[in-house]
N, C-alpha and C positions, 0 to 999 in steps of 0.2 A: 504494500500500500504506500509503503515511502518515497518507492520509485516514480511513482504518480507525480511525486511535484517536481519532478525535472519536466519542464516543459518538452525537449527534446523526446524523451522514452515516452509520455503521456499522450501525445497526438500520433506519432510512430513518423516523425518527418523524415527518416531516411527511407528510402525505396527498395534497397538492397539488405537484404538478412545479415550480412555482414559485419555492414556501418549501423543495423539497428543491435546488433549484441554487443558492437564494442560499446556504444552507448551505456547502454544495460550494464557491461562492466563496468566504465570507468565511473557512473553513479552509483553503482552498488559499491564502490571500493573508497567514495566519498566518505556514505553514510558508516561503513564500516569506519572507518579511520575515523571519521565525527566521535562514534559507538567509543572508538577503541580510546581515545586521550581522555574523553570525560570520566572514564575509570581509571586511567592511570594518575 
């Protein structure tokens, strides 16, 4: 549900399956890394 407010992943503005998973990563490795310092 978090990846929703990346505009980019939420509307799917890439065309190619590709450029829509690197997306996918490089927001999910955001929120991780957000995740990860507010507990350290």
């Amino acid at each position: 549900c978090k990846l929703k407010h990346f505009r980019r992943v939420a509307t799917r503005f890439d065309k190619l399956a590709r450029n829509f998973l690197a997306a996918v990563l490089l927001a999910s490795a955001r929120l991780w890394l957000r995740a990860y310092e507010s507990t350290t």
